[in-house]
C-alpha positions, 0 to 999 in steps of 0.5 A, spaced: 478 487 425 474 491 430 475 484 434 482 483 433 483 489 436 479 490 442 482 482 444 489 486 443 487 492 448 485 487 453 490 483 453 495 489 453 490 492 458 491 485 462 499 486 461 499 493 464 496 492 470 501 491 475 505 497 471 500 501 475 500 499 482 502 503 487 508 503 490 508 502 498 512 509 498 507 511 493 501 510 498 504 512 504 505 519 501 498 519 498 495 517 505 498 522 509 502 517 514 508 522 514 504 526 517 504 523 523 509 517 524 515 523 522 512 527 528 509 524 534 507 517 531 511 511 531 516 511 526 517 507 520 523 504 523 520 503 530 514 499 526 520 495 522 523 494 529 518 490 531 517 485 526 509 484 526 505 481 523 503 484 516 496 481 515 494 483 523 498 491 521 493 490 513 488 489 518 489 494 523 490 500 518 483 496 514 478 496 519 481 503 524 483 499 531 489 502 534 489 506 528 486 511 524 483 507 519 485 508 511 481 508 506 485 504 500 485 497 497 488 492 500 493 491 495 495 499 497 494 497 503 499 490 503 505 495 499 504 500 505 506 495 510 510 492 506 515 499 504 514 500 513 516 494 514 523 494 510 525 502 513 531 499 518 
């Protein structure tokens, strides 16, 4: 019975994951980005404007060139872009 219950915790721990990702906003506020992209940096709009590559801003934010870097997964890092890249 223990078995059976520990499989249902896992599968149900398994199914939740994605449940409790963060959201590109969600990041973004943690992270402190409005901090300076709503006063001196870039905005979000003018980021999207540009249409960049996504994996080359991913790496960007990742590895600290040209920005500050941002401690965060890679998933955490794809959803910011991605919530950047559809302000308009």
């Amino acid at each position: 019975m223990s078995t059976l219950r520990f499989v249902v915790a896992v599968t149900v721990a398994i199914a939740a994951g994605p449940a409790f990702a963060a959201s590109g906003a969600d990041v973004v506020k943690s992270k402190g980005c409005n901090n300076c992209h709503a006063k001196m940096g870039p905005s979000f709009k003018d980021i999207a404007a540009k249409k960049g590559d996504q994996a080359a801003q991913v790496a960007k934010l990742k590895e600290g060139k040209g920005h500050p870097k941002i401690s965060a997964s890679d998933k955490d890092l794809k959803a910011a872009v991605e919530f950047v890249n559809a302000q308009k």
